[in-house]
C-alpha positions as CSV (number, residue, x, y, z in Angstrom):
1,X,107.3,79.7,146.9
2,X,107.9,82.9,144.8
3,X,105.8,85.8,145.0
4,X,102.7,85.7,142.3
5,X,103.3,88.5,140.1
6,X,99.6,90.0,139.7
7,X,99.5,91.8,136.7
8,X,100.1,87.6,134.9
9,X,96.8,86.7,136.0
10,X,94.9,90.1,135.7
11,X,95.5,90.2,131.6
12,X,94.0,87.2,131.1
13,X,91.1,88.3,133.8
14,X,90.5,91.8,131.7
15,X,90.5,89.7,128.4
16,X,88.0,87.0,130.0
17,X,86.2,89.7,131.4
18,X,86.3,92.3,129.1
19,X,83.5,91.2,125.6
20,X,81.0,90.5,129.5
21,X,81.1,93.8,130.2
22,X,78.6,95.7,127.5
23,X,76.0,92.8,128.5
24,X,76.4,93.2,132.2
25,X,76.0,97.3,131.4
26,X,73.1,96.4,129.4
27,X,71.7,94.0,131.7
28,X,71.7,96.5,134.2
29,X,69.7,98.7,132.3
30,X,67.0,96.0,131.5
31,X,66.7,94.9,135.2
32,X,66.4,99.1,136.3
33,X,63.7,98.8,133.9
34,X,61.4,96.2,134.4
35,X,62.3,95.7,137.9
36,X,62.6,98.9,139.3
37,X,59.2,100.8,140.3
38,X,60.9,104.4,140.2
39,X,61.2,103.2,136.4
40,X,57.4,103.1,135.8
41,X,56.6,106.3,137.0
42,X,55.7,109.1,135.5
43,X,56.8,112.1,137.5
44,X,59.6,114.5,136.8
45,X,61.9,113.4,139.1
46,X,61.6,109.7,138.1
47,X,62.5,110.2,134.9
48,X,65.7,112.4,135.4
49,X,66.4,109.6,137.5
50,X,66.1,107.0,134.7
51,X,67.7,109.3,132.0
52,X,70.9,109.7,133.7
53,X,70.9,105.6,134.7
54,X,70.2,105.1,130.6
55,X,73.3,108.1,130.1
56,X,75.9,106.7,132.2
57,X,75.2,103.0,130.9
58,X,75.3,104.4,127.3
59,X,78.2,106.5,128.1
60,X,80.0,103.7,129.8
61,X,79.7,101.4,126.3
62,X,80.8,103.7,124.2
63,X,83.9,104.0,125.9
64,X,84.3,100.6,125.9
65,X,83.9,100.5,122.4
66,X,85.9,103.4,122.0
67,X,88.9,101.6,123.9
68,X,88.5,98.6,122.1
69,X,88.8,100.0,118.5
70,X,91.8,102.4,119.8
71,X,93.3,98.4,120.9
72,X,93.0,97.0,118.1
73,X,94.0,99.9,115.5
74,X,97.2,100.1,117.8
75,X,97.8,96.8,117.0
76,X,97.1,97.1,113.6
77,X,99.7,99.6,113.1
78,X,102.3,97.5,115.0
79,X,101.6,94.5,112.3
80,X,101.5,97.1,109.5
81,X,105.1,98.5,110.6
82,X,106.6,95.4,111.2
83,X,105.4,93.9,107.6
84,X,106.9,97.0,106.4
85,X,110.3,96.6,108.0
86,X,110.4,93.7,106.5
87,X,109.7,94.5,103.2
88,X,111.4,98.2,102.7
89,X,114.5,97.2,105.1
90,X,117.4,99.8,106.1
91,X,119.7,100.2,103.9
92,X,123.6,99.6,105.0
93,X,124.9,102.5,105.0
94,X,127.5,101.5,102.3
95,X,127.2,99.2,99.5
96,X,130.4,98.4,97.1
97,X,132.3,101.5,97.8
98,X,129.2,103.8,97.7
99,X,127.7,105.7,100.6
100,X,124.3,105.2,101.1
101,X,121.7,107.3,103.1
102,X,117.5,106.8,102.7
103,X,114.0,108.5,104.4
104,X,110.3,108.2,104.5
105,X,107.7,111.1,106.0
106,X,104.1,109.7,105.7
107,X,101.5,112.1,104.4
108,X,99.1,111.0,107.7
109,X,100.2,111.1,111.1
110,X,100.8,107.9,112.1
111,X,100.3,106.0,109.1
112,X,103.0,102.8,108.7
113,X,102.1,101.8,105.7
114,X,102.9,103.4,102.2
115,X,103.4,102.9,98.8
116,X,107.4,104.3,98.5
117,X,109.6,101.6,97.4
118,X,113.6,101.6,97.3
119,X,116.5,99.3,97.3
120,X,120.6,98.9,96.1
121,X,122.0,95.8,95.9
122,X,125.9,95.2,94.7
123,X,125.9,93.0,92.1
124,X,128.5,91.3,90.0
125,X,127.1,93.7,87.1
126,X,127.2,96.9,89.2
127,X,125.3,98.1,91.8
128,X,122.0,98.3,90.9
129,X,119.2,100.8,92.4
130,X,115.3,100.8,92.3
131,X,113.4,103.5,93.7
132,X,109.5,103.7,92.7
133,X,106.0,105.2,94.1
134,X,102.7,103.3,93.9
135,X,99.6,104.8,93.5
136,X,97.1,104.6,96.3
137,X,98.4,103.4,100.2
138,X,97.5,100.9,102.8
139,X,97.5,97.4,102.6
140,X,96.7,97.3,98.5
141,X,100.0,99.2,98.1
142,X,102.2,97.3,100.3
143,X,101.4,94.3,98.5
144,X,102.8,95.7,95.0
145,X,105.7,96.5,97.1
146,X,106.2,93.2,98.2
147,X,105.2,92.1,94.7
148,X,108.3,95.0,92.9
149,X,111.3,94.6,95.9
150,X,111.0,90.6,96.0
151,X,110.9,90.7,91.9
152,X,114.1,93.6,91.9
153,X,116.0,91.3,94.8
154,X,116.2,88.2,92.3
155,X,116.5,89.9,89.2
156,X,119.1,92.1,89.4
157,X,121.7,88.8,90.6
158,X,120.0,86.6,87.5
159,X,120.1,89.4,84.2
160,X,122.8,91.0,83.1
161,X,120.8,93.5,81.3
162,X,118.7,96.3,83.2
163,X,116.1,96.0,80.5
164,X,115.5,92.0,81.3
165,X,115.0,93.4,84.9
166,X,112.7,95.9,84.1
167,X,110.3,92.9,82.1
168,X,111.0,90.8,85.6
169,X,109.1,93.9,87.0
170,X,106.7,94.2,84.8
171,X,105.7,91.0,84.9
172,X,105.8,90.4,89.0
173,X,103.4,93.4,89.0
174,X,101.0,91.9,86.2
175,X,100.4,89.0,88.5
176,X,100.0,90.4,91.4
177,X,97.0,92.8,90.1
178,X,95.3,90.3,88.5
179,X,95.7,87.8,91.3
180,X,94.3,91.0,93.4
181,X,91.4,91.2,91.3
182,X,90.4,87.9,91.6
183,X,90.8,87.5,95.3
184,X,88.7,91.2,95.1
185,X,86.1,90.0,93.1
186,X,85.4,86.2,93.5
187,X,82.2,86.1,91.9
188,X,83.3,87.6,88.8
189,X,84.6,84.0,87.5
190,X,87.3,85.3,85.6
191,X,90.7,87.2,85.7
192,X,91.2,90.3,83.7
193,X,94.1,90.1,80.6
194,X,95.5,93.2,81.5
195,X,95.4,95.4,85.0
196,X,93.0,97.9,85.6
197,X,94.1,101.4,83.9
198,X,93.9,103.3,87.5
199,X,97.0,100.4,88.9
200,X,100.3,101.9,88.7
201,X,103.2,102.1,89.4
202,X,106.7,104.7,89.1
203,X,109.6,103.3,88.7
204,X,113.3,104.1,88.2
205,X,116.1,101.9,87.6
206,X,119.6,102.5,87.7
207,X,123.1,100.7,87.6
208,X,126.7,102.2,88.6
209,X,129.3,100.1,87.2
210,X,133.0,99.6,88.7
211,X,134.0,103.0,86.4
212,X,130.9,104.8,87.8
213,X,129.5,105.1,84.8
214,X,125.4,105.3,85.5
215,X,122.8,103.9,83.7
216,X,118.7,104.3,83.7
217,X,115.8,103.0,82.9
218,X,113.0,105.1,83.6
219,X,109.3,104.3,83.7
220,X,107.5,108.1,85.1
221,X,109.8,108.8,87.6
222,X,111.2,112.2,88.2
223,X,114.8,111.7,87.6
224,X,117.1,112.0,90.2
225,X,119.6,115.1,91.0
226,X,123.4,115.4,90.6
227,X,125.6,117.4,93.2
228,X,129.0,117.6,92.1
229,X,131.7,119.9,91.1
230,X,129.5,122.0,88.8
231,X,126.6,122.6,91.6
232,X,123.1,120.6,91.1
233,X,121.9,119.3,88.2
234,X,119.5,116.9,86.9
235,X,121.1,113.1,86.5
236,X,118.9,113.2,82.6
237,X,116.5,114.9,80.4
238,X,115.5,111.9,78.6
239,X,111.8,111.6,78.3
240,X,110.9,108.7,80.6
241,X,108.5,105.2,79.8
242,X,104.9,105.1,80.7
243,X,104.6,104.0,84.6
244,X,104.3,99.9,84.9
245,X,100.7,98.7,84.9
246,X,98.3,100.8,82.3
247,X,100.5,99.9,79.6
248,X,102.9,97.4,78.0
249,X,106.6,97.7,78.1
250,X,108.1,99.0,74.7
251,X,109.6,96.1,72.7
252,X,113.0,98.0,72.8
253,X,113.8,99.2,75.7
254,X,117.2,101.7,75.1
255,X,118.8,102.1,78.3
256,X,120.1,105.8,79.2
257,X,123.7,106.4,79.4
258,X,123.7,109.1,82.4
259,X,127.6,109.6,82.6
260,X,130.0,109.5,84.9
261,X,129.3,109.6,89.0
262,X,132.6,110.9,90.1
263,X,134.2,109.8,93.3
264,X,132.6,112.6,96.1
265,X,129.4,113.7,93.9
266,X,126.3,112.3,95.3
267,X,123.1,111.5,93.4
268,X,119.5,112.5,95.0
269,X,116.5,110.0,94.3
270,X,113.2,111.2,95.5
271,X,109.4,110.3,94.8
272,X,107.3,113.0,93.4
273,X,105.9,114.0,97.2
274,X,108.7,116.1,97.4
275,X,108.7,118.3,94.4
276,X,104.9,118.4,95.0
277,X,104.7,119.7,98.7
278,X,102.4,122.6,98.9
279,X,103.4,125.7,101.7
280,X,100.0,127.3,102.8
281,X,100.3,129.5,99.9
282,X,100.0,126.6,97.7
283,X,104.0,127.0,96.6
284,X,105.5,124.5,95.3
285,X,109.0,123.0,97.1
286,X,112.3,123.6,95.5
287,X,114.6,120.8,95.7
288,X,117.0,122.4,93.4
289,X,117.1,125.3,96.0
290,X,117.4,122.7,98.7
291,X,120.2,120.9,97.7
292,X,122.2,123.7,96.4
293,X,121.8,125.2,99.8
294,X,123.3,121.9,101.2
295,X,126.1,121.6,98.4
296,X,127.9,125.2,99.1
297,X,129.9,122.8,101.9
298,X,131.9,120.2,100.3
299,X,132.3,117.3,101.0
300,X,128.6,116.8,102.1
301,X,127.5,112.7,103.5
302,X,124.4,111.3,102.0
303,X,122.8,111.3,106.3
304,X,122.9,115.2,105.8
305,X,121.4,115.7,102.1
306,X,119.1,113.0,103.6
307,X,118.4,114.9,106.8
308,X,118.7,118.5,105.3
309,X,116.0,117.9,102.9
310,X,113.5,116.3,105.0
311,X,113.9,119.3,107.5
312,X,112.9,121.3,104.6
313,X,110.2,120.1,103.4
314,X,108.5,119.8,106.9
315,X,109.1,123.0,107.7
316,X,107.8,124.1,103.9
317,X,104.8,121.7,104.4
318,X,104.5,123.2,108.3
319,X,105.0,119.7,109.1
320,X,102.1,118.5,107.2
321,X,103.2,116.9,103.8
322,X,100.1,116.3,101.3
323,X,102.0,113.1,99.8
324,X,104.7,110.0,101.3
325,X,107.8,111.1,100.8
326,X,110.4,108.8,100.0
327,X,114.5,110.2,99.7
328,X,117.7,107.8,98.7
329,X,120.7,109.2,98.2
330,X,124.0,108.3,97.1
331,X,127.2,109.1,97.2
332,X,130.4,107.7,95.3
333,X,133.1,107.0,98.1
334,X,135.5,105.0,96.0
335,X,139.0,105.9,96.2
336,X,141.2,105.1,93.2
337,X,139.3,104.8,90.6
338,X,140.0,106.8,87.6
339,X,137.4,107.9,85.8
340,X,137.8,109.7,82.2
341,X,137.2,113.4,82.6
342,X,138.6,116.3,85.0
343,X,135.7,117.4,87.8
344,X,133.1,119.7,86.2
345,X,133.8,118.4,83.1
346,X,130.7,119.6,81.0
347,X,128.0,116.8,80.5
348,X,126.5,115.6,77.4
349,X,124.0,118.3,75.7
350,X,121.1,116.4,76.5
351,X,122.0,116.1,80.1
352,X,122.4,119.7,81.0
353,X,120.4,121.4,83.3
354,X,117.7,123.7,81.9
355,X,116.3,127.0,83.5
356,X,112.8,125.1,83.5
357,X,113.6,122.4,85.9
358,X,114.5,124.6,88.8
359,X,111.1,126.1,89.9
């Protein structure tokens, strides 16, 4: 017969033994104090005795309670990180000829759970990219997460137009607040029209087709950045759609032609937790500065923008960042494809950088 291993039959023990042990330490104080006579009496010494029983059976549950929320938040944070995984998986780290490279810092040590969403997929109408932020954290976030990625993941495969996918969105999140609300608020007896106006959420769509030509559809989200031949510059200065959620979606929605991604430039998608990290002199973080530090090299692999930048803003935020941060980056790999224009070929007027964007 093998050897009994010990530790199989003490786990069960500690968990049979373990919601006993306040009521035996509270037992113990009762009995001390009806049945003890040094208990009922009245002189100095009696009582210091009695205090420090009462003190060490006080202190003794409150570390049990202590223990046993420290248990259970552990184990909270192991479901929250696994729900997570599955939700906001890793990327590969190459999708249809593009290089792909992603992050997440949390703004709270040891939080799992945020409200940063990205994904690319290769589709037969391009590869198509979603990155967005949703306001607030915890569990009511990671549901809108669920609610945008498993939206974007069958959408982008059924419409060949980015503006039917955007609607798909739209709609996905419109659902999932209201059937919030009325899981929230049971006794209400109804389910509001429209979301509530403090539900939002950023989002920004793109699509590289086989030529690399890029396309956007932007709902408030800070555009991404272009390194390439002529240095860093912004992807667009279009003005951007109202964030998903307050308001409806335009009837037209006119999809921004963003040029070219040239084989070897990279583009830099980030939530606004990284252009808003604060040093302790309440500066704001350069990205601009960031990556054109990174782009003097050539050729430079989405894992080091990636791990260049989030170095940075650690060390900017003293490792303390106010806001999630949430980083995708990619970067065309193809190799013969021609695309129309000689490298640092100027960009349309309306997508040139302006002196106002680097801070």
């Amino acid at each position: 017969m093998g050897a009994i291993d010990m530790s199989v039959i003490g786990r069960p023990l500690r968990r049979a033994l373990s919601p006993g042990l306040p009521a035996v330490r509270g037992a113990v104080a009762v009995t001390y104090k009806l049945g003890c006579p040094l208990a009922r009496q009245d002189g100095l010494g009696a009582r210091i005795v009695t205090s420090a029983v009462f003190f060490a059976v006080g202190t003794g549950l409150i570390h049990h309670l202590r223990h046993r929320l420290l248990r259970e938040l552990r184990q909270a944070r192991r479901v929250a990180r696994a729900a997570q995984g599955v939700l906001l998986r890793p990327l590969p780290p190459r999708v249809d000829g593009l290089d792909v490279a992603a992050a997440r810092l949390s703004a709270e040590r040891g939080a799992t759970v945020g409200g940063d969403l990205y994904e690319v997929i290769a589709t037969e109408h391009g590869v198509r990219v979603v990155i967005g932020d949703v306001r607030g954290h915890g569990l009511p976030a990671l549901g809108a997460v669920a609610a945008l990625l498993g939206s974007f993941r069958e959408a982008v495969h059924d419409e060949p137009d980015l503006g039917r996918v955007l609607r798909r969105l739209d709609r996905a999140l419109a659902r999932h607040l209201r059937e919030r609300h009325r899981e929230e608020h049971p006794a209400s007896g109804r389910v509001p029209e429209a979301p509530v106006s403090e539900e939002f959420v950023t989002v920004l769509l793109l699509e590289i087709g086989g030529d690399g030509e890029v396309r956007a559809l932007n709902c408030g989200h800070p555009w991404p950045y272009l390194i390439g031949g002529g240095g860093v510059e912004p992807l667009a200065r279009a003005d951007p759609l109202p964030p998903l959620g307050p308001f409806p979606l335009p009837p037209d929605l006119p999809v921004v032609p963003c040029g070219p991604l040239r084989p070897g430039e990279s583009l830099v998608m980030y939530t606004d937790g990284v252009e808003d990290a604060r040093d302790a002199r309440g500066r704001f973080f350069s990205l601009p500065a960031a990556l054109a530090a990174v782009a003097h090299d050539p050729p430079v692999s989405p894992q080091t923008i990636v791990r260049t930048v989030e170095g940075a803003v650690l060390r900017h935020t003293a490792g303390a960042p106010a806001d999630d941060v949430a980083l995708l980056v990619l970067r065309n790999g193809r190799a013969g494809v021609r695309i129309p224009g000689a490298r640092g070929t100027a960009r349309p007027a309306a997508l040139q950088p302006h002196p106002s964007d680097h801070r």
